[in-house]
C-alpha positions in Angstrom: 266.5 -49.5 -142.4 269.6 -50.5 -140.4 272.7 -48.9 -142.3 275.7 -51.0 -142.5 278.5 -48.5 -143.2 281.2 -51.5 -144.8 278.0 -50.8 -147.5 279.1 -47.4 -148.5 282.1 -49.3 -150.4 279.5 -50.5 -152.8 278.1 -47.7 -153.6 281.4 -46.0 -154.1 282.8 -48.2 -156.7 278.9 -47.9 -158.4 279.6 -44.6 -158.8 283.1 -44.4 -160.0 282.5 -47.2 -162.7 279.2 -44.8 -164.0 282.0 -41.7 -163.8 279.7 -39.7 -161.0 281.8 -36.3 -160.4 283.9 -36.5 -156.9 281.6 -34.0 -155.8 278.2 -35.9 -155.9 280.5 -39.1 -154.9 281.1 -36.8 -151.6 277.5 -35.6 -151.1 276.5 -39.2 -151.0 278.7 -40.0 -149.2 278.2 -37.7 -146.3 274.4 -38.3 -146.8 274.5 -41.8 -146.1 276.9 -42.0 -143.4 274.0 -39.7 -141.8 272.0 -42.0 -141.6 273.9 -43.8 -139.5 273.5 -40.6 -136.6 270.6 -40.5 -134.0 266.8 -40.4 -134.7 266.5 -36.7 -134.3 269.4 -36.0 -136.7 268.2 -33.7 -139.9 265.5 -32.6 -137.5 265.0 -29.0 -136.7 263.2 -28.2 -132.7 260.9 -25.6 -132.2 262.9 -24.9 -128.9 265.6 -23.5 -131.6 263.5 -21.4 -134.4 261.6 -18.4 -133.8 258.4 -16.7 -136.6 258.8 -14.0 -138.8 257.0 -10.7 -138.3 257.3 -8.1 -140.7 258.9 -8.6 -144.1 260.0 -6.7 -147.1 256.9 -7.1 -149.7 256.5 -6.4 -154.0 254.4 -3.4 -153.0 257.4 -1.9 -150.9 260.1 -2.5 -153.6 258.4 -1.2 -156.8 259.3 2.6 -155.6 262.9 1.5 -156.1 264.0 2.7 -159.2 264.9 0.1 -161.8 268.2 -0.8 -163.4 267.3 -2.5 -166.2 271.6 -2.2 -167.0 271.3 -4.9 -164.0 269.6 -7.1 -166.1 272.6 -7.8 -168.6 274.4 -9.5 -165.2 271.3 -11.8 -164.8 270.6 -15.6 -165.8 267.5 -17.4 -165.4 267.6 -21.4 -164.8 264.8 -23.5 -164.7 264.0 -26.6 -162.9 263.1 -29.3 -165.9 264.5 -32.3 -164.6 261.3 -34.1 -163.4 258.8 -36.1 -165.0 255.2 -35.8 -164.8 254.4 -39.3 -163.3 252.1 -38.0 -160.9 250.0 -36.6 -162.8 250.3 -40.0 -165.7 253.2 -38.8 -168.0 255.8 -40.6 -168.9 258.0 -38.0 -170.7 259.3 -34.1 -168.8 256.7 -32.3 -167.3 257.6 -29.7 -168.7 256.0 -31.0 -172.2 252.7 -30.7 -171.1 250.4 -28.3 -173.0 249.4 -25.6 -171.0 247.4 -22.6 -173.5 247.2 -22.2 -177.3 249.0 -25.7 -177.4 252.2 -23.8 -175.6 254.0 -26.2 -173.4 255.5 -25.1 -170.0 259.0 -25.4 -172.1 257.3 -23.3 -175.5 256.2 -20.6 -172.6 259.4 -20.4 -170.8 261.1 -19.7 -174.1 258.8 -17.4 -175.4 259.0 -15.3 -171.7 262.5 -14.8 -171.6 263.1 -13.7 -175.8 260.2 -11.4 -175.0 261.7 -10.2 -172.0 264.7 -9.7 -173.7 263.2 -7.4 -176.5 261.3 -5.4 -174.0 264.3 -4.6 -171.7 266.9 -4.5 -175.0 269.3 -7.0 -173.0 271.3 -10.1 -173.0 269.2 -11.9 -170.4 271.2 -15.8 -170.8 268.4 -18.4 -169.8 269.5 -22.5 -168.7 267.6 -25.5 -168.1 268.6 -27.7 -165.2 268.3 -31.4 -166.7 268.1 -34.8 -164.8 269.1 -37.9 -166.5 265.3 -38.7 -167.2 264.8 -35.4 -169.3 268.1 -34.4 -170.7 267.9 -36.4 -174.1 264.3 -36.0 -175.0 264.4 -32.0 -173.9 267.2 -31.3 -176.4 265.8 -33.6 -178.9 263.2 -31.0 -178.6 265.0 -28.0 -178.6 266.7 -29.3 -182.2 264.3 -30.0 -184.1 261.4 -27.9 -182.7 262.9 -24.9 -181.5 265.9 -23.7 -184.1 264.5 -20.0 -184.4 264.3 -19.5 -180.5 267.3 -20.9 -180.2 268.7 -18.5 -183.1 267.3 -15.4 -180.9 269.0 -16.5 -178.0 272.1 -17.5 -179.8 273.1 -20.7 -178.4 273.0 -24.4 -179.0 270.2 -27.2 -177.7 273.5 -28.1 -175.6 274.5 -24.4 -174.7 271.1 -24.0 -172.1 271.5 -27.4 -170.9 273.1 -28.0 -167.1 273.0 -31.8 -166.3 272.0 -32.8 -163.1 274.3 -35.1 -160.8 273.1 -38.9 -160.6 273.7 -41.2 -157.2 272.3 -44.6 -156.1 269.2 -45.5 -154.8 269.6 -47.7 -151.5 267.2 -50.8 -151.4 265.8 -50.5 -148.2 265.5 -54.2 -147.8 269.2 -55.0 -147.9 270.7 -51.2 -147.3 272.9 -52.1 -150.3 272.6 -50.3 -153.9 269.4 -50.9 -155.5 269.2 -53.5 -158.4 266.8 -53.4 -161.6 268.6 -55.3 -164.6 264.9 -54.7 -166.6 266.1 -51.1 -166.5 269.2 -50.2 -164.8 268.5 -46.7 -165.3 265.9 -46.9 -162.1 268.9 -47.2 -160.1 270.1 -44.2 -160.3 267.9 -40.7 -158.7 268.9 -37.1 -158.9 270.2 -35.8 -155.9 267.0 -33.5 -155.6 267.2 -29.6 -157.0 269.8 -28.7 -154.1 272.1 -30.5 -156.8 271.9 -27.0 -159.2 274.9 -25.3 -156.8 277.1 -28.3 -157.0 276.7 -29.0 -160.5 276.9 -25.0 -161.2 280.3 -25.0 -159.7 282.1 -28.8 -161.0 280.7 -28.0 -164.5 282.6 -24.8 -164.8 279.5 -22.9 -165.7 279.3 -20.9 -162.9 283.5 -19.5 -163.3 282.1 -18.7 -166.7 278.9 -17.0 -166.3 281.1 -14.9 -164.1 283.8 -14.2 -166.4 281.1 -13.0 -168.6 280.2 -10.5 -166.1 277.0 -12.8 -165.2 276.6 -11.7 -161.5 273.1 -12.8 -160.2 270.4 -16.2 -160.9 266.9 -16.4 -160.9 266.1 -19.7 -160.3 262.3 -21.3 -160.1 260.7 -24.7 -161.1 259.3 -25.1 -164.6 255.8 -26.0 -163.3 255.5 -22.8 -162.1 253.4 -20.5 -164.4 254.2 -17.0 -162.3 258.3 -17.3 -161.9 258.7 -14.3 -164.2 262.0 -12.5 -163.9 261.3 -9.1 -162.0 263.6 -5.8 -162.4 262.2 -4.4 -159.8 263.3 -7.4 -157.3 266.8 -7.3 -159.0 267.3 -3.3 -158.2 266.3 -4.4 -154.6 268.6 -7.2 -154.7 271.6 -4.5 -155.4 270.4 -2.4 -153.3 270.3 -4.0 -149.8 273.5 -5.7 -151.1 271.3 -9.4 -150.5 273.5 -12.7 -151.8 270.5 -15.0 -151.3 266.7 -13.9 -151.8 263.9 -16.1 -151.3 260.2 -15.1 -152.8 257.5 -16.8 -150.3 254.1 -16.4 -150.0 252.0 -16.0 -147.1 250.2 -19.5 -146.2 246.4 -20.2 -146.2 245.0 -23.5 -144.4 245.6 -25.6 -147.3 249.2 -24.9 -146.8 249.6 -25.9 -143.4 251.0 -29.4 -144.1 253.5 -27.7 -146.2 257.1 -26.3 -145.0 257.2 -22.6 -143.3 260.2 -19.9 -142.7 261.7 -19.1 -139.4 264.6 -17.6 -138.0 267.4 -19.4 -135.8 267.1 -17.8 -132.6 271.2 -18.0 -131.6 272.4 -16.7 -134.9 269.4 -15.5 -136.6 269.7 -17.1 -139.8 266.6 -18.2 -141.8 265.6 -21.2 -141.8 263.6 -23.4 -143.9 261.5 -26.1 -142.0 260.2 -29.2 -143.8 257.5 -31.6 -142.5 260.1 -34.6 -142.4 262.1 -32.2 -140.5 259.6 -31.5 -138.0 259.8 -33.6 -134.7 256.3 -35.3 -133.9 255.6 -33.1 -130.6 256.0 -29.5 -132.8 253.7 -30.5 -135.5 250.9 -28.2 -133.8 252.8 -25.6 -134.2 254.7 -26.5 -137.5 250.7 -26.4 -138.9 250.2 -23.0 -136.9 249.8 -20.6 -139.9 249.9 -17.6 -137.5 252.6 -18.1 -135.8 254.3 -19.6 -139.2 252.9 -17.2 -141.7 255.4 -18.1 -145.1 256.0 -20.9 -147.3 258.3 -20.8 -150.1 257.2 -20.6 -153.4 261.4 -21.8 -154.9 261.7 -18.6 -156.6 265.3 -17.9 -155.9 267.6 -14.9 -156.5 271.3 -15.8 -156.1 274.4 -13.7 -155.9 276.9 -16.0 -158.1 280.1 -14.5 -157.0 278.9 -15.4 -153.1 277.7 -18.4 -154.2 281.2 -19.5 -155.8 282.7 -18.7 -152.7 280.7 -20.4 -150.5 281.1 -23.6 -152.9 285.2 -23.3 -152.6 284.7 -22.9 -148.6 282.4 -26.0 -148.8 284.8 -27.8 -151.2 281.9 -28.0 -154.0 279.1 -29.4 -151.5 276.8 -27.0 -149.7 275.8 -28.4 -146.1 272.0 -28.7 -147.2 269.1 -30.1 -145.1 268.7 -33.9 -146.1 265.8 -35.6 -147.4 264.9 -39.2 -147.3 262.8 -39.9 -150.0 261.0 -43.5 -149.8 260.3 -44.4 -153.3 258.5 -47.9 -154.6 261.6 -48.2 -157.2 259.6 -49.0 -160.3 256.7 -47.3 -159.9 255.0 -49.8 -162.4 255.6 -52.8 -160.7 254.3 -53.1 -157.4 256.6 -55.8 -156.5 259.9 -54.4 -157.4 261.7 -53.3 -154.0 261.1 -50.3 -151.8 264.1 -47.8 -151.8 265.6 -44.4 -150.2 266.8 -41.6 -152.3 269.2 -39.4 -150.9 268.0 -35.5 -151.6 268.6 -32.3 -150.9 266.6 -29.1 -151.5 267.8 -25.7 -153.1 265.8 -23.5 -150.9 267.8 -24.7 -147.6 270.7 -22.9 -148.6 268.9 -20.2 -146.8 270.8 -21.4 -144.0 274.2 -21.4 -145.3 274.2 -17.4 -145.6 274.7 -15.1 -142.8 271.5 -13.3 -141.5 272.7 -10.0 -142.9 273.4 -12.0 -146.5 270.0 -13.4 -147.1 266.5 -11.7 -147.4 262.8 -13.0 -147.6 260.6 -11.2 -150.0 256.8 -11.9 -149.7 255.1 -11.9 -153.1 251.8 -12.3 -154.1 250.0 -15.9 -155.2 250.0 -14.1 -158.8 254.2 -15.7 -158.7 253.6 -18.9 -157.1 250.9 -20.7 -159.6 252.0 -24.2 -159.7 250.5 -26.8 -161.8 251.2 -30.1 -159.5 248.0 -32.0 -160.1 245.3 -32.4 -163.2 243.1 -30.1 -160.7 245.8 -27.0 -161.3 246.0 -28.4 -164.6 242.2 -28.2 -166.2 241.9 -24.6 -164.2 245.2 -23.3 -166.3 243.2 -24.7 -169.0 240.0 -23.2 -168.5 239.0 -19.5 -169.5 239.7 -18.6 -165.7 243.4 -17.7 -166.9 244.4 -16.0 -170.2 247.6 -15.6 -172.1 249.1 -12.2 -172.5 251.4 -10.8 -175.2 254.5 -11.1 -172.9 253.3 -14.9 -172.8 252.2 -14.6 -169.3 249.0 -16.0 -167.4 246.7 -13.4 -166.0 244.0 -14.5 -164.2 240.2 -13.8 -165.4 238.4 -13.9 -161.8 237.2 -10.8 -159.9 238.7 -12.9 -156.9 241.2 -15.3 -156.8 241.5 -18.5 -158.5 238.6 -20.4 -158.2 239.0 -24.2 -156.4 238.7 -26.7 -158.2 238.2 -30.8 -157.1 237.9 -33.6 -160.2 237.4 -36.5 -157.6 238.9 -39.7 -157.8 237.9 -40.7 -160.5 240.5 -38.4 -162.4 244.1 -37.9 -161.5 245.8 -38.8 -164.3 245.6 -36.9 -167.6 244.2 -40.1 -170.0 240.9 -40.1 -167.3 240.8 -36.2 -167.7 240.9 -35.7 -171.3 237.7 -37.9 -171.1 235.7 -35.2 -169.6 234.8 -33.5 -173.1 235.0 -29.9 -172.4 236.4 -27.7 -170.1 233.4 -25.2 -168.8 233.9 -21.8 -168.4 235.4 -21.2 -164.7 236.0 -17.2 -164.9 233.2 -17.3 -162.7 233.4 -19.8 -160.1 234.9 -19.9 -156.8 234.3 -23.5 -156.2 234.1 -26.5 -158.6 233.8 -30.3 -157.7 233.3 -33.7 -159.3 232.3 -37.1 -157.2 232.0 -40.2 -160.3 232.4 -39.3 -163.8 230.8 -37.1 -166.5 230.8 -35.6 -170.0 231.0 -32.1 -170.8 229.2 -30.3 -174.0 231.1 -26.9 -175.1 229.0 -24.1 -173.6 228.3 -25.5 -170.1 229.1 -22.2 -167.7 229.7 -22.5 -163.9 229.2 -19.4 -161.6 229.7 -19.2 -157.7 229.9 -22.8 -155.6 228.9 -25.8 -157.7 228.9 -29.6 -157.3 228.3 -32.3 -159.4 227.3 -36.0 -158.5 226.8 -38.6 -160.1 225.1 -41.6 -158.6 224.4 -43.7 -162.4 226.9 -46.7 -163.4 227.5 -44.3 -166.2 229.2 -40.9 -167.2 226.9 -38.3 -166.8 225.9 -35.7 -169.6 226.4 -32.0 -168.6 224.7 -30.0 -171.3 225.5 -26.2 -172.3 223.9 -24.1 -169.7 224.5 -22.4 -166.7 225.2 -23.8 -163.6 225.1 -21.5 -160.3 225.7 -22.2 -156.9 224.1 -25.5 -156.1 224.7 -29.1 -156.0 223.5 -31.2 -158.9 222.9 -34.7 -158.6 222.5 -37.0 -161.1 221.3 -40.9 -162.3 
């Protein structure tokens, strides 16, 4: 897309007239006049990043004795701005049933007034809305959710932070993306990296720190293990850390994912997307042993550094940028193609010194994201249950077993077709190819396929099904 920068004008006066804060008006701003740079800008060489050895791990930081004081300084946000499309929603993601016909958002409540009875202390909780989920998520909270709300002690509008909104470029003409039949396609949150921004020009961070509020946990909504840690908040105060990122050590199906490394000149972490990737490192961008951690977004923040990092940077953290292609109704094949302009939270990494910011490796039991109808139906399944603290604990001997509906089901409507979920507590593989029917009582154990080669759904009656493929007419 060639950028004509007499554009940016146009964009400008799009954003004043909706009353976009300066401060997202500048990270645009800045973002698109990037484009404009050489091919390999926003790309980081593997002639300037070095792997991580050793690191600091859960095991090594539960000896530390825990503050729970340390916990009345804390607030935990959560990520809630996207929508499930992916998976075939058209509401928050965070509205899908999970267990007991508890929603990610039910569960995330429930967690935190728990957590706050256990510990005895004023733990303040926020959701970090987009444009798409704000209404329909306090809507919610009103008229559902008035007793949790009570406990807490706040208003619907009290938890809510509202996400920036900027442009969408059509790619076709490089100008500001038009959709009469709904305007509000437009428009695109600046990505997650938008939650230090709109912490500062909202005012909410001066006051969480005037109310002696001096650290965040932050983690996306979809993540069923981002449980608040005092353990990880004594370590926090103890090394004196301003920026601490959970990551997990990756396996082969996380090769095509970002990795941690370290600048080799000043030492700083670094977090390395694919799209940041050049096309000669990607063998060793997918090296797992050389790159050994991803990051799972669980992030610890220290909100007085923060707020001075934000003044430094005039409101606008230098983040990593992302260009997102999107089709811009994702309904209508023929509406135009366009770029979104977004940044990620977890590339703040580089914005604190090397002796400011910490990785901590955790274990897969915190990073259990539900990002397809695959994670989905194994949440589902008896392979996790739901504890008293309203966490999941998984029911294996292992780990989580793998499971693989097939094509023919990626959106929720074709999963809920399937009848019923089979037991999965003990399975380590799990795979579909066509479509089936499941009666209640059917039990798989060890590695087991189904295929079905009929023009209809195949019936799967109770019974156990063990380590074997089992085809079908």
């Amino acid at each position: 897309m060639k950028i004509d920068l007499d554009n940016l004008r146009f964009f400008k006066e799009k954003m004043q007239q909706a009353g976009v804060d300066s401060a997202a008006q500048q990270f645009f701003s800045q973002a698109y006049l990037s484009l404009n740079k050489n091919e390999e800008q926003g790309y980081i060489s593997e002639s300037r990043i070095e792997s991580i050895e050793e690191l600091p791990c859960m095991q090594s930081i539960k000896s530390i004795p825990v503050n729970k004081a340390l916990l009345n300084e804390l607030v935990v946000i959560k990520l809630n701005g996207g929508l499930g499309t992916s998976m075939g929603l058209d509401k928050p993601k965070s509205f899908l049933r999970i267990k007991e016909d508890k929603s990610f958002l039910d569960l995330a409540l429930e967690q935190i007034i728990k957590q706050r009875k256990t510990y005895g202390v004023d733990v303040q909780f926020l959701l970090l809305n987009s444009f798409n989920s704000s209404e329909i998520t306090l809507d919610y909270l009103r008229e559902n959710k008035q007793a949790e709300l009570a406990e807490l002690g706040v208003s619907a509008e009290d938890l809510e932070l509202l996400q920036n909104q900027v442009p969408r470029i059509d790619k076709a003409t490089g100008l500001p993306a038009e959709y009469p039949q709904n305007p509000k396609l437009e428009w695109n949150p600046p990505g997650h990296g938008d939650i230090y921004t709109k912490l500062y020009t909202s005012g909410k961070l001066a006051s969480l720190i005037k109310q002696g509020k001096r650290y965040a946990f932050i983690s996306n909504m979809d993540n069923l293990g981002a449980i608040f840690d005092p353990s990880i908040l004594s370590y926090i105060k103890e090394q004196q850390l301003a920026f601490v990122m959970e990551v997990c050590e990756r396996s082969q199906a996380d090769k095509k994912g970002g990795h941690l490394a370290r600048n080799k000149e000043t030492q700083q972490l670094v977090l390395r997307e694919r799209a940041q990737c050049l096309p000669q490192d990607l063998a060793d961008f997918e090296d797992i042993k050389k790159y050994q951690y991803f990051n799972t977004n669980n992030l610890w923040v220290n909100l007085q550094v923060l707020h001075d990092l934000l003044e430094e940077h005039q409101g606008v953290l230098p983040l990593n940028l992302i260009q997102n292609e999107k089709q811009l109704d994702s309904a209508n094949n023929d509406s135009p193609k366009v770029l979104q302009l977004e940044t990620a939270m977890g590339s703040a990494l580089s914005c604190y010194t090397a002796q400011q910011a910490s990785l901590l490796k955790v274990g897969r039991e915190r990073f259990m994201p539900v990002k397809t109808v695959n994670d989905w139906w194994l949440v589902r399944s008896d392979a996790y249950t739901l504890n008293a603290e309203f966490i999941l604990n998984l029911t294996t001997k292992n780990k989580a077993p793998l499971v693989d509906l097939g094509d023919h089901y990626r959106y929720l409507n074709e999963v809920n077709r399937l009848g019923s979920i089979p037991s999965l507590r003990e399975a380590t593989q799990f795979s579909l190819k066509d479509k089936f029917i499941f009666e209640e009582g059917v039990i798989i154990k060890g590695d087991v396929s189904f295929i079905n080669r009929g023009s209809q759904p195949a019936f799967i009656g109770a019974g156990v099904y063990e380590n074997q493929t089992y085809q079908f007419n």
